[in-house]
C-alpha positions in Angstrom: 28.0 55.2 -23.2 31.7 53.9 -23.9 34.5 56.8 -22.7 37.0 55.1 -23.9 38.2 54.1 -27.5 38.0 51.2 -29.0 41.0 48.6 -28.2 42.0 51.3 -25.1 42.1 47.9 -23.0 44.2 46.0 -25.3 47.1 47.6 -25.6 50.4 46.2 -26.0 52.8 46.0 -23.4 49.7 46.6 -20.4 48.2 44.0 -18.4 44.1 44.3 -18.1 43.1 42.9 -15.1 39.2 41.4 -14.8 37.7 41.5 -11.6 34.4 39.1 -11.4 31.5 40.1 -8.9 28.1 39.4 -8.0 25.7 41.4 -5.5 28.2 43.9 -4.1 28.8 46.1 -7.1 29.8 48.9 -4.6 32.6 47.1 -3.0 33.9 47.2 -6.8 33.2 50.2 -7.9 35.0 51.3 -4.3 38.0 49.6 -5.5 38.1 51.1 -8.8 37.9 54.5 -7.6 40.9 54.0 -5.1 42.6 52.2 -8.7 41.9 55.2 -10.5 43.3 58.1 -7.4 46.4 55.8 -8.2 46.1 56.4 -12.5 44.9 53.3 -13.2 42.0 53.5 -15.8 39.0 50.9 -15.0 35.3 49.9 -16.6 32.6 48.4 -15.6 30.4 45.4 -17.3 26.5 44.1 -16.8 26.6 40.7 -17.5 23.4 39.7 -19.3 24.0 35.7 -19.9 26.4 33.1 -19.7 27.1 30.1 -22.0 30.0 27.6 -21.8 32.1 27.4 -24.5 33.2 24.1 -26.2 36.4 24.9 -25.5 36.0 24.1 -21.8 35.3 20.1 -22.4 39.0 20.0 -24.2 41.6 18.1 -22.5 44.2 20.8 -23.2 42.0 23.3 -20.9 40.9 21.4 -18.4 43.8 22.6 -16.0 42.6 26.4 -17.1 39.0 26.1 -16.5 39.4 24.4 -13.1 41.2 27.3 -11.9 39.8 29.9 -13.5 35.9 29.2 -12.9 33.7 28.5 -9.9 33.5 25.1 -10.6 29.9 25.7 -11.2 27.6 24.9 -14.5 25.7 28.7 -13.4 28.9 31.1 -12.6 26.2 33.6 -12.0 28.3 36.5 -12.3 26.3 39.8 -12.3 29.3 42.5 -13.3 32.9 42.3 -14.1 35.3 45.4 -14.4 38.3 45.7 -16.5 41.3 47.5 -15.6 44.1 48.8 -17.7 47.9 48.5 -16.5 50.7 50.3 -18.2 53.8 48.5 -18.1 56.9 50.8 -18.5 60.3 49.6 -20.2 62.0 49.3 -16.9 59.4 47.7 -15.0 59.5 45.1 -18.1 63.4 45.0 -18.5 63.8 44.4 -14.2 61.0 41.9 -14.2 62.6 40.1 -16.5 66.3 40.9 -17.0 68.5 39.3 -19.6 71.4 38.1 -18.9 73.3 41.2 -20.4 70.5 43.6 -18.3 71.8 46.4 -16.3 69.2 46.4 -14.1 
């Protein structure tokens, strides 16, 4: 059953922040209730398979995929999570301040 609306995680001007597991599903789901005491909104995922892309043999990803992958051919993930983070103006505007920013 989905609680949440579709595109909910997609929202513009938020952040949604995966967090890959395998066997300790508890640990995670222990995290996303201490996220979620703080207002942050989270989900969980079963992963059922995995296939590679082609994307992952081009050149121009190579420095992507070597950081963002085990390094494995079986990344043997079992769950995932996915966490939304609301951005407000001023957190945006005093990350990254113009140079006419009052902040």
């Amino acid at each position: 059953m989905n609680l949440y609306k579709e595109g909910f995680f997609t929202q513009l001007e938020t952040i949604h922040l995966h967090i890959d597991g395998t066997s300790k599903i508890i640990d995670l789901e222990q995290l996303l209730e201490g996220l979620g005491v703080q207002g942050f909104q989270s989900k969980t995922h079963k992963v059922l398979g995995f296939i590679a892309g082609p994307q992952r043999d081009k050149p121009e990803f190579k420095q992507t995929y070597s950081v963002d992958t085990t390094g494995f051919a079986d990344e043997s993930f079992d769950h995932f999570s996915t966490t939304l983070i609301k951005l407000s103006t001023r957190c945006i505007l005093s990350s990254h301040p113009s140079p006419n920013s009052q902040f």
